[in-house]
N, CA and C atoms as an extended XYZ file, in Angstrom:
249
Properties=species:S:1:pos:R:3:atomname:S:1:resname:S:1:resid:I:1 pbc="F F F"
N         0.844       -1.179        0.000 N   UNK     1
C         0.000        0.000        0.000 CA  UNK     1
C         0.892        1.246        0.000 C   UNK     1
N         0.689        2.324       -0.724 N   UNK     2
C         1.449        3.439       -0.885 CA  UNK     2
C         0.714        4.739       -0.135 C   UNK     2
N         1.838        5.119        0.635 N   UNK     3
C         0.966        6.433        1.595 CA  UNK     3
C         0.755        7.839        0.857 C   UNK     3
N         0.283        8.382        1.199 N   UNK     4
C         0.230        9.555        1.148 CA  UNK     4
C         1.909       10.469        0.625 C   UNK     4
N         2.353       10.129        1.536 N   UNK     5
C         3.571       10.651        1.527 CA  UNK     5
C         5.003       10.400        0.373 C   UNK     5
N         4.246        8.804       -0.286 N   UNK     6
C         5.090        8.426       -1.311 CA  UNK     6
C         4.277        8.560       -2.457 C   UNK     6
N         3.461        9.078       -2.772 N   UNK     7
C         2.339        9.686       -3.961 CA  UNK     7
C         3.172       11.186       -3.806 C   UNK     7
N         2.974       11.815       -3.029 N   UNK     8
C         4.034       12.929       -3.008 CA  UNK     8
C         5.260       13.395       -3.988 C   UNK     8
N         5.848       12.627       -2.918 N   UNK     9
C         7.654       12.517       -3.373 CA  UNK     9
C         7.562       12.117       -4.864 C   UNK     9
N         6.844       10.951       -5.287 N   UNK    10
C         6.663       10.787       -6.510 CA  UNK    10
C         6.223       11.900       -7.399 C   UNK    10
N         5.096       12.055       -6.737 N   UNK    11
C         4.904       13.489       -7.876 CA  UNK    11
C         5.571       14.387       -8.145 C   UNK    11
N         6.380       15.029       -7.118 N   UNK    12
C         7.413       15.859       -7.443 CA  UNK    12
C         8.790       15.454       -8.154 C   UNK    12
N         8.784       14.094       -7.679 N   UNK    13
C        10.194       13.452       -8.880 CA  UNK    13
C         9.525       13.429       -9.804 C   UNK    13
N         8.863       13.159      -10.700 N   UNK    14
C         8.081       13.153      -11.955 CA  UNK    14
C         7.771       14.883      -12.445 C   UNK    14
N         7.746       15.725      -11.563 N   UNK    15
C         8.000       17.132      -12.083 CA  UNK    15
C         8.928       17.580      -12.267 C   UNK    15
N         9.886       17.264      -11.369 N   UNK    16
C        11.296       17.322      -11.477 CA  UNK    16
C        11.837       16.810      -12.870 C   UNK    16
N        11.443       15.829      -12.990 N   UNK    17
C        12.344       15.163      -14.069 CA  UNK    17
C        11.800       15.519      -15.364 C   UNK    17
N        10.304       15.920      -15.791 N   UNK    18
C         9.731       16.225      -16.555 CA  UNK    18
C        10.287       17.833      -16.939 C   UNK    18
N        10.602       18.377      -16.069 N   UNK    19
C        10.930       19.872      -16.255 CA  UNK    19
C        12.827       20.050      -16.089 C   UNK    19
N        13.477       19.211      -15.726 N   UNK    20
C        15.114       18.730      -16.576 CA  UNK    20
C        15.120       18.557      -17.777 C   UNK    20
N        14.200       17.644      -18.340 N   UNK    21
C        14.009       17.289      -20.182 CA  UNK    21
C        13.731       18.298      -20.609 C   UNK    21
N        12.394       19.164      -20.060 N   UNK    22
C        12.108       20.193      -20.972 CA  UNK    22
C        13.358       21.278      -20.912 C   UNK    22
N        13.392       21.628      -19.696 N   UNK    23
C        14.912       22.524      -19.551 CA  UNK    23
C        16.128       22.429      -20.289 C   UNK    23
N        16.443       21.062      -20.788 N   UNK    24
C        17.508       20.855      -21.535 CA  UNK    24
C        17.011       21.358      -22.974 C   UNK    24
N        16.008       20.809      -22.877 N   UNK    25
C        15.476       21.292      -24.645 CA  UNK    25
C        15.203       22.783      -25.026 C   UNK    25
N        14.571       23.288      -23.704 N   UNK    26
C        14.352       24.839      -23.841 CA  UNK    26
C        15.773       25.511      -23.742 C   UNK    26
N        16.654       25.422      -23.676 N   UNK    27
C        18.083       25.657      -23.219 CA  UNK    27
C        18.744       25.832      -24.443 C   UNK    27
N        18.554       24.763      -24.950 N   UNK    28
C        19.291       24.678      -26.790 CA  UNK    28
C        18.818       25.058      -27.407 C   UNK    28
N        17.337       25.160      -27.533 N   UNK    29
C        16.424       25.390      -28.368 CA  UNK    29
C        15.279       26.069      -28.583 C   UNK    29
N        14.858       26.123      -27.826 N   UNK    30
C        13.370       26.609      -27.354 CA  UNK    30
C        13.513       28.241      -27.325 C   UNK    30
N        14.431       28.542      -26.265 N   UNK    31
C        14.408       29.882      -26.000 CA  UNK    31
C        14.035       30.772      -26.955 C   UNK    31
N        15.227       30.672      -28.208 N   UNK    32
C        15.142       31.514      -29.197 CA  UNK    32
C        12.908       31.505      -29.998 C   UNK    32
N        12.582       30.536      -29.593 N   UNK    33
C        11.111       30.915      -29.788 CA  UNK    33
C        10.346       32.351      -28.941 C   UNK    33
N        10.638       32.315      -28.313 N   UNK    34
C        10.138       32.671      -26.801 CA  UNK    34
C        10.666       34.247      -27.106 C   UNK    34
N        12.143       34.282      -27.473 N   UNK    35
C        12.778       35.791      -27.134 CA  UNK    35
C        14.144       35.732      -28.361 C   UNK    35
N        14.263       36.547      -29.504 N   UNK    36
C        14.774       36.273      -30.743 CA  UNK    36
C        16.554       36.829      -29.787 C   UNK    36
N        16.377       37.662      -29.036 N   UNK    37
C        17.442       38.490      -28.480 CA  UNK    37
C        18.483       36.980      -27.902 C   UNK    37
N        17.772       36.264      -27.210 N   UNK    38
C        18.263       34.874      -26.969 CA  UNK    38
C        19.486       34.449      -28.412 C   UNK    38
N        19.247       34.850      -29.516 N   UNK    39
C        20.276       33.722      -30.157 CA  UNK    39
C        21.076       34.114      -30.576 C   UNK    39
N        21.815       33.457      -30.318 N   UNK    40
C        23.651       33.480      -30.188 CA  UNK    40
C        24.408       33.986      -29.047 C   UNK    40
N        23.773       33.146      -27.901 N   UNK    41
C        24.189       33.590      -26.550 CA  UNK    41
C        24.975       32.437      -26.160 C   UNK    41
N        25.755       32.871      -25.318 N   UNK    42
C        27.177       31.471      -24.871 CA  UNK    42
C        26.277       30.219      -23.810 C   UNK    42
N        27.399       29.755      -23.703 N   UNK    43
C        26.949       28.385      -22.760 CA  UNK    43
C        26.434       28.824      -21.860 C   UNK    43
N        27.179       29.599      -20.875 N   UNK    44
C        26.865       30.217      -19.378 CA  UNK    44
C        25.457       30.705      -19.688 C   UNK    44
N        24.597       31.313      -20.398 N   UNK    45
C        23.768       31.769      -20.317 CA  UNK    45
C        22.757       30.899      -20.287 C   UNK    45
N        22.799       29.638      -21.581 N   UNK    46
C        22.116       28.523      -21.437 CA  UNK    46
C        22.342       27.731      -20.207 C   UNK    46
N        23.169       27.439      -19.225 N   UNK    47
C        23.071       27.023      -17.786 CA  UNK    47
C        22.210       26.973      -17.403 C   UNK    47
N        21.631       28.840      -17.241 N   UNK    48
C        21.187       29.833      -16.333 CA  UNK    48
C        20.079       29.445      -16.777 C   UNK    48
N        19.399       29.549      -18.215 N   UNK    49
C        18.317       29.460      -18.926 CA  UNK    49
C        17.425       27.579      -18.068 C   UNK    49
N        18.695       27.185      -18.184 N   UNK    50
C        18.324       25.662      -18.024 CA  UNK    50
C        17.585       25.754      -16.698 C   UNK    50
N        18.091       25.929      -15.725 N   UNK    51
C        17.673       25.576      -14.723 CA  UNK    51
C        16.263       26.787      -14.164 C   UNK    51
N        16.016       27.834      -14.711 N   UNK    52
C        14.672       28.768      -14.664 CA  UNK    52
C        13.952       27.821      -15.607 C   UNK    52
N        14.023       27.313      -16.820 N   UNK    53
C        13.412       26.379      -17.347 CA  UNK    53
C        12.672       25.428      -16.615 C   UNK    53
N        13.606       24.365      -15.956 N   UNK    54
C        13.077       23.332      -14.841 CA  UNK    54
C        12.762       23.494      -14.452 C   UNK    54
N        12.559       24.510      -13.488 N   UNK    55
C        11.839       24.847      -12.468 CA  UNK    55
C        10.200       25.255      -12.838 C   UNK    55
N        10.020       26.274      -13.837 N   UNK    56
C         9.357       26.579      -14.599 CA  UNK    56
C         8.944       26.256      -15.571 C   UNK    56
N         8.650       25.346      -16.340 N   UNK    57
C         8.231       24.416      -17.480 CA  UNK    57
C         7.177       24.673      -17.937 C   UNK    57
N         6.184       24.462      -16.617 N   UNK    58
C         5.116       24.765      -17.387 CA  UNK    58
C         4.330       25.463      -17.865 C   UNK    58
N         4.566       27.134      -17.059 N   UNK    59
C         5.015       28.176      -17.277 CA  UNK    59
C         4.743       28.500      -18.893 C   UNK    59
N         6.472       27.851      -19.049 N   UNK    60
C         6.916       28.146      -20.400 CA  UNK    60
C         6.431       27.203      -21.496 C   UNK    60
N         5.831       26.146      -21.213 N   UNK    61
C         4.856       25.469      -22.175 CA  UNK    61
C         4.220       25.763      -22.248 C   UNK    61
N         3.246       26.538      -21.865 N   UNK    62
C         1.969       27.134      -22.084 CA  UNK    62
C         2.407       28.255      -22.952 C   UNK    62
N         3.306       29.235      -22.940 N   UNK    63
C         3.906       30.287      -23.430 CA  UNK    63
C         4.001       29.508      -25.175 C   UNK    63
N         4.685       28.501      -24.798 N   UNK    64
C         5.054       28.534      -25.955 CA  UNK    64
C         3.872       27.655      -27.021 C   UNK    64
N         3.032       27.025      -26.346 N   UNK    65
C         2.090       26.183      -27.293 CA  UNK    65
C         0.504       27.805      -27.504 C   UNK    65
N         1.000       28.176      -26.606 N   UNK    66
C        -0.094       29.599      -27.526 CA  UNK    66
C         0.957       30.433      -28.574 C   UNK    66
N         1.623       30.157      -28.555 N   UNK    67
C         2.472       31.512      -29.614 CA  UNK    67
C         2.979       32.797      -29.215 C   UNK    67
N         3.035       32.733      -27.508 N   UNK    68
C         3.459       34.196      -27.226 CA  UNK    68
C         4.930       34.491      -26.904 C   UNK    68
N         5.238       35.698      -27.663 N   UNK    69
C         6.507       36.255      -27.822 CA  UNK    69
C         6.732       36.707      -26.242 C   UNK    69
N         8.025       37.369      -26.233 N   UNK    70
C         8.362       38.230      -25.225 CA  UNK    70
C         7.923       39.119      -24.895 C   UNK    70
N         7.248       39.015      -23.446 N   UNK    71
C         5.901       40.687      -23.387 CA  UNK    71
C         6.805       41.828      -23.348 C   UNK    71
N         5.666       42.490      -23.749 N   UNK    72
C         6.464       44.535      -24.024 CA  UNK    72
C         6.416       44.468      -22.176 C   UNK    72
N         7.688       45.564      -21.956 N   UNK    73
C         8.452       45.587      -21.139 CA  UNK    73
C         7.014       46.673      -20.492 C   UNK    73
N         7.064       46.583      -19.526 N   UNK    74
C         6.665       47.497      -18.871 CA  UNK    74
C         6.638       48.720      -17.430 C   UNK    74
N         7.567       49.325      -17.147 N   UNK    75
C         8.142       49.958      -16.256 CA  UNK    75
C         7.774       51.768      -16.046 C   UNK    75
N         8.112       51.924      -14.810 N   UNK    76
C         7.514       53.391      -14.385 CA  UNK    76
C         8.178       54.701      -15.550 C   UNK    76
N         9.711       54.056      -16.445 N   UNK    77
C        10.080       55.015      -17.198 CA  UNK    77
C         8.798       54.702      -18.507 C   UNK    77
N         8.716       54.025      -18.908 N   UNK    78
C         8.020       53.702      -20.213 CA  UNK    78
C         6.692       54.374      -20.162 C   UNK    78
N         5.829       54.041      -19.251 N   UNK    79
C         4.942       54.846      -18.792 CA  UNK    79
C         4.453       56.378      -19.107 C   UNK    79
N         5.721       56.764      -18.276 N   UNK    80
C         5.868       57.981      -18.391 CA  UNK    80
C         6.262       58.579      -19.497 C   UNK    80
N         7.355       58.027      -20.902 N   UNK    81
C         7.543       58.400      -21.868 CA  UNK    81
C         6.279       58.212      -22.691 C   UNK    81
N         5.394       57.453      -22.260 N   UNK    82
C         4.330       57.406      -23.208 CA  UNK    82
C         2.845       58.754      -23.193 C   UNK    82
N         3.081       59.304      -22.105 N   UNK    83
C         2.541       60.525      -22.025 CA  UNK    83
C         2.889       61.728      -22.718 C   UNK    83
């Protein structure tokens, strides 16, 4: 019989590991969908990319199975230049 507690752990290893695969793939590849500024960026950056990926997957699957680009920036200068 499986408790509570090992339905858990499982689920989160199974997110875990589901969002490493995607991370590796969004890392090499993916990004440049997402944000064009992304390509032709060094290793170190893909690291960095990798592991906000994993963590975030699904996040960024959803992002990316609707088609949305990189949102317009939005900040207290922009704002204000737009007046």
């Amino acid at each position: 019989m499986t408790t509570a507690a090992e339905i858990i752990v499982d689920a989160v290893f199974i997110y875990f590991a589901l969002g490493a695969a995607f991370g590796l793939w969004f890392a090499v590849a993916g990004v440049t969908r997402l944000d064009e500024s992304a390509r032709g960026t060094g290793v170190v950056f893909r690291a960095i990319v990798f592991f906000g990926a994993a963590a975030f997957w699904v996040l960024l699957l959803r992002r990316l199975i609707r088609g949305e680009q990189r949102p317009a920036e939005k900040n207290a200068h922009r704002t204000e230049a737009e007046k």
